[in-house]
Backbone as CSV, one residue per row, in Angstrom:
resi,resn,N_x,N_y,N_z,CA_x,CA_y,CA_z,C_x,C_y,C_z
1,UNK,-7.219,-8.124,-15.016,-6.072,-7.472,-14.396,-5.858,-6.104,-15.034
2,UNK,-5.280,-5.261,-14.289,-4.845,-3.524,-14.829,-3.870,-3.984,-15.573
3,UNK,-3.885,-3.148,-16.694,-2.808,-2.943,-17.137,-2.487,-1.206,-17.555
4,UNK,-1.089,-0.964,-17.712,-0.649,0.195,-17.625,-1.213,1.006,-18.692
5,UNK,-1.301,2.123,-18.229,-2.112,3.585,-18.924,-3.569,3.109,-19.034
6,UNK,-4.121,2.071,-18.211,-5.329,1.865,-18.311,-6.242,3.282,-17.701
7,UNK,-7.271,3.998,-18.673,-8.232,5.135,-18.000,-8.636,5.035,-17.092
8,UNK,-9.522,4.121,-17.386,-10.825,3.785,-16.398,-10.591,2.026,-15.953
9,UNK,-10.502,2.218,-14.209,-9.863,0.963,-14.162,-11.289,0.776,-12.901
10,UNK,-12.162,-0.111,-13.311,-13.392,-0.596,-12.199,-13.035,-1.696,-11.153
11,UNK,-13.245,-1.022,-9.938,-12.804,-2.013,-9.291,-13.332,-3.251,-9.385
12,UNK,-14.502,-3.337,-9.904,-14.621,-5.031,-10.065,-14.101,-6.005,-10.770
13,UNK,-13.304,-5.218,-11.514,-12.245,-5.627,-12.558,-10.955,-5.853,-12.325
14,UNK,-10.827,-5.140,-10.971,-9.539,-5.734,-10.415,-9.080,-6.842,-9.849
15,UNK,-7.985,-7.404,-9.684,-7.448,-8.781,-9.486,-6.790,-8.825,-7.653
16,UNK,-7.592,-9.090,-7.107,-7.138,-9.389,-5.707,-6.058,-10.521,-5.076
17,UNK,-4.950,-10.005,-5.161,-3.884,-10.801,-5.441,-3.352,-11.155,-3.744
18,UNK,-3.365,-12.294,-3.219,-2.794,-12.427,-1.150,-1.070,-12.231,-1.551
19,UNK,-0.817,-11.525,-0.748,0.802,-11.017,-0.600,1.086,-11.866,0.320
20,UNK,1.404,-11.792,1.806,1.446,-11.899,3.148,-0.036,-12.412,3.578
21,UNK,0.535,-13.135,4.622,-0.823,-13.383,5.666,-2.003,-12.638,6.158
22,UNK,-3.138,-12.509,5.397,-4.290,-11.785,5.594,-3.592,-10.506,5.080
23,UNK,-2.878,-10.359,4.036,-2.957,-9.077,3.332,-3.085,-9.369,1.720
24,UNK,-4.176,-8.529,1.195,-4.562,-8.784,-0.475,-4.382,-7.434,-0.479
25,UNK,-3.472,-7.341,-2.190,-3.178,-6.204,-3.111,-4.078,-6.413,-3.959
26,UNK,-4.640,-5.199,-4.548,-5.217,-4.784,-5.564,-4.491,-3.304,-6.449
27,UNK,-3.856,-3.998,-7.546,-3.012,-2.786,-8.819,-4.429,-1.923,-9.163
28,UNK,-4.805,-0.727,-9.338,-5.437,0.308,-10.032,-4.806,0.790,-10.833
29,UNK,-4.694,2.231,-11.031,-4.625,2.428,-11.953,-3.180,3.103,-11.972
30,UNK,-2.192,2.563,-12.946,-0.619,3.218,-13.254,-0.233,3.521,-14.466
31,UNK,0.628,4.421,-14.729,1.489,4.659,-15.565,2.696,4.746,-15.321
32,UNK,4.044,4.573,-16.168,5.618,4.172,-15.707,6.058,5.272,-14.510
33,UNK,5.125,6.351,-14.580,5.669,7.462,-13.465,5.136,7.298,-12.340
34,UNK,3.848,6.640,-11.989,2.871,6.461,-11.257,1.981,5.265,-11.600
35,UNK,1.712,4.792,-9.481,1.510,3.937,-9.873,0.755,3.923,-8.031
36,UNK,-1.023,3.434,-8.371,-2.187,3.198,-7.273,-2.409,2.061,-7.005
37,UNK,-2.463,1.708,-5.643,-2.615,0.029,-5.238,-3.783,0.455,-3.788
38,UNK,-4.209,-0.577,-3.754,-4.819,-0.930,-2.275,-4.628,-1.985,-1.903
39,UNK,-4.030,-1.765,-0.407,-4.160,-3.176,0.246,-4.785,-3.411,1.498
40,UNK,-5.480,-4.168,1.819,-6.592,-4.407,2.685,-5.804,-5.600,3.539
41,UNK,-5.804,-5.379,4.692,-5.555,-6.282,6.327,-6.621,-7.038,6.690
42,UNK,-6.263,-8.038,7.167,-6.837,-8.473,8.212,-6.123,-8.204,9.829
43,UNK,-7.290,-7.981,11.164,-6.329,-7.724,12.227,-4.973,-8.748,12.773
44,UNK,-3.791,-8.205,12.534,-3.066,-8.780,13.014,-1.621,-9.270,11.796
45,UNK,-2.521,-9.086,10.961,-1.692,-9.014,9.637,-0.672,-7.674,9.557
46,UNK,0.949,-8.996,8.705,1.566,-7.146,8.908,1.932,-7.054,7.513
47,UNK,2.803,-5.846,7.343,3.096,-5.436,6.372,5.052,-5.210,6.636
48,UNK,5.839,-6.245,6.518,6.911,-6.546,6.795,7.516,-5.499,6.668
49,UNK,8.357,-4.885,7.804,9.947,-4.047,7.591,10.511,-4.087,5.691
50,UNK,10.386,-3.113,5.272,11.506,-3.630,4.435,11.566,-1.780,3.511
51,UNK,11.960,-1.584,2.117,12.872,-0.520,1.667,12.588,-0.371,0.266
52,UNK,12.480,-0.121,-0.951,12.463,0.600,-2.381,12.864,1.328,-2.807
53,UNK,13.152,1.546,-4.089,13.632,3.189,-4.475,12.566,3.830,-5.341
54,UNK,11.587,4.125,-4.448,10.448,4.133,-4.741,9.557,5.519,-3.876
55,UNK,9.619,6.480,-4.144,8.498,7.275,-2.861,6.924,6.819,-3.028
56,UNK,6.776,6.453,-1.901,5.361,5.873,-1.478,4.706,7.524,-0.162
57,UNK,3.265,7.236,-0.633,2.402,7.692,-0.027,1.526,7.175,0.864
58,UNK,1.014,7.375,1.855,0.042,6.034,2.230,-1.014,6.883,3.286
59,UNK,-2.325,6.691,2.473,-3.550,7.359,3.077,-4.165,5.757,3.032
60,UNK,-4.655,6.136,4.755,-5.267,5.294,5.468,-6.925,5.179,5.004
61,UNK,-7.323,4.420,4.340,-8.678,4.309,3.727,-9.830,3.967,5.309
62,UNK,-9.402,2.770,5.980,-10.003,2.584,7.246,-9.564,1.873,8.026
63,UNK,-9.231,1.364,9.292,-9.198,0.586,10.277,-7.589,1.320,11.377
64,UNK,-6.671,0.678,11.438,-5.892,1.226,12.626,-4.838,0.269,12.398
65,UNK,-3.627,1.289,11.990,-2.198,0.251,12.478,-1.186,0.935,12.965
66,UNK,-0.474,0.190,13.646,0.850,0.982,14.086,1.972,0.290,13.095
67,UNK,2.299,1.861,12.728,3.071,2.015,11.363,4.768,2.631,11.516
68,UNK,5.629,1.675,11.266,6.922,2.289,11.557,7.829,2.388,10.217
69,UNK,8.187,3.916,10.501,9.070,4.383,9.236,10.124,5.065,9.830
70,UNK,11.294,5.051,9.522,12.855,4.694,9.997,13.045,4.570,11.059
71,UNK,12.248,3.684,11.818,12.936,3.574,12.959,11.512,3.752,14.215
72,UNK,10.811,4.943,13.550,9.394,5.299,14.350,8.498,4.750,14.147
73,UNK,7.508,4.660,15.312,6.403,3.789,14.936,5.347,4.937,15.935
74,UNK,4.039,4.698,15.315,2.922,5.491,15.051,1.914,4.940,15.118
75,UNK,0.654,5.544,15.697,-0.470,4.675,15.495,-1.366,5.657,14.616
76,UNK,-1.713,5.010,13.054,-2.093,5.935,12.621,-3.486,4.987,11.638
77,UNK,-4.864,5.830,11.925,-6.199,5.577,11.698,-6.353,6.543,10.207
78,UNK,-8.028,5.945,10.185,-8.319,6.422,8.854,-8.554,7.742,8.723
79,UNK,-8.106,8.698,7.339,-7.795,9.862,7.553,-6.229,10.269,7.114
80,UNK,-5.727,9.534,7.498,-3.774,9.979,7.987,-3.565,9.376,7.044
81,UNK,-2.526,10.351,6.611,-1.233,10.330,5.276,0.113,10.124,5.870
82,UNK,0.780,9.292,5.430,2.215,8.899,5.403,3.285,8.868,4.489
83,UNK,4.302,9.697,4.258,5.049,9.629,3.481,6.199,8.962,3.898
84,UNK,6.710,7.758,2.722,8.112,6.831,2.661,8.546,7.256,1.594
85,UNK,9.972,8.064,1.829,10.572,8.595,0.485,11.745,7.166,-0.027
86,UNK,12.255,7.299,-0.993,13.085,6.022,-1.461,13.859,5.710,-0.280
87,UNK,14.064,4.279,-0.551,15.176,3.841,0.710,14.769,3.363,1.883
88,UNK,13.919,4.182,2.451,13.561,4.698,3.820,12.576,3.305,4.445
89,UNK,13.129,2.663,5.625,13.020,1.169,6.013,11.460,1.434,6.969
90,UNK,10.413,0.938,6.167,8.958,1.022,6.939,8.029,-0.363,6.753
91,UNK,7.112,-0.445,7.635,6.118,-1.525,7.908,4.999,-1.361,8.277
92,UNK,4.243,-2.123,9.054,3.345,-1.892,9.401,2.365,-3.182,10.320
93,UNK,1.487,-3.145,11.085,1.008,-3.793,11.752,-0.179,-3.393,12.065
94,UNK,-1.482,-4.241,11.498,-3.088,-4.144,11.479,-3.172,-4.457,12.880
95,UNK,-3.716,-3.115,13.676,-4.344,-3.367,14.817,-5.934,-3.688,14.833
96,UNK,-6.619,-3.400,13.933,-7.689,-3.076,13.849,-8.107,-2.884,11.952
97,UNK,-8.793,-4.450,11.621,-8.919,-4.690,10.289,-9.350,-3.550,9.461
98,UNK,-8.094,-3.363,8.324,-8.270,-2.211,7.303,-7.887,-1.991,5.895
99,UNK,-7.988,-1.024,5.317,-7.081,-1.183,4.240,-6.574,0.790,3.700
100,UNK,-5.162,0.472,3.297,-4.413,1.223,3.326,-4.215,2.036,1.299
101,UNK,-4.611,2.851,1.330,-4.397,3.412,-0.301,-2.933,3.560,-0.423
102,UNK,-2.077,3.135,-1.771,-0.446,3.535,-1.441,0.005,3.991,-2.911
103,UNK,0.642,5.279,-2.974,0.588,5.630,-4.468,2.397,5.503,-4.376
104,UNK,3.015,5.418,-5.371,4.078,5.037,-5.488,4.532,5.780,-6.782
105,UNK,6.094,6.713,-7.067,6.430,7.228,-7.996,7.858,6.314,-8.103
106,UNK,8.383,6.338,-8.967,7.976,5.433,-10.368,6.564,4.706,-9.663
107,UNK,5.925,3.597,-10.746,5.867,2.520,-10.273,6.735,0.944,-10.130
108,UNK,5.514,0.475,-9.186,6.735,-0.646,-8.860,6.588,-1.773,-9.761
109,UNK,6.941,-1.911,-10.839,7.295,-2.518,-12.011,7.225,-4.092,-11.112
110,UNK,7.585,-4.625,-9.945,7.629,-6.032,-9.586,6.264,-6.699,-8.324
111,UNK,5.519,-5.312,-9.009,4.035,-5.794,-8.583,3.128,-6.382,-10.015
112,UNK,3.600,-5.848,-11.257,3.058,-6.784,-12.531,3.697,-7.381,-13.106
């Protein structure tokens, strides 16, 4: 498993943890200010409505979801960046099996 201020964090070394239905997190690499995850879909798998006080980033590594942040929803493929600033009520829904890069300032301390 990562642990914090880890340098060099190999992904084979990482701990593939199931959140939700056909969705696995993987922690990389953080420090208390910052903090790198991937999470990988299966189609049809979502990524529930919900909120943090947390600004999240979210570059689409590969596949296709329609992605809603306050209220909007989007269909957004690999390539595309998304910003969720604190608060701000977003989700998501795997149209098309993928996985999503999500950097997060702080980090989120109740992912370790």
């Amino acid at each position: 498993m990562t642990e914090k201020g880890q340098r060099w964090v190999p992904y084979e070394e990482t701990l593939a943890q199931p959140t939700d239905p056909g969705v696995v997190r993987r922690i990389l690499a953080y420090s208390e200010d910052l903090m790198c995850v991937e999470n990988r879909f299966e189609t049809g798998a979502e990524g529930k409505l919900h909120s943090h006080p947390h600004t999240q980033i979210t570059y689409v590594l590969e596949g296709e979801f329609a992605f809603t942040i306050d209220g909007e929803t989007r269909l957004v493929r690999k390539g595309d960046t998304l910003l969720k600033e604190d608060g701000v009520v977003h989700g998501c829904v795997c149209l098309k099996a993928g996985a999503l890069l999500d950097i997060f300032t702080p980090m989120r301390k109740d992912f370790v």
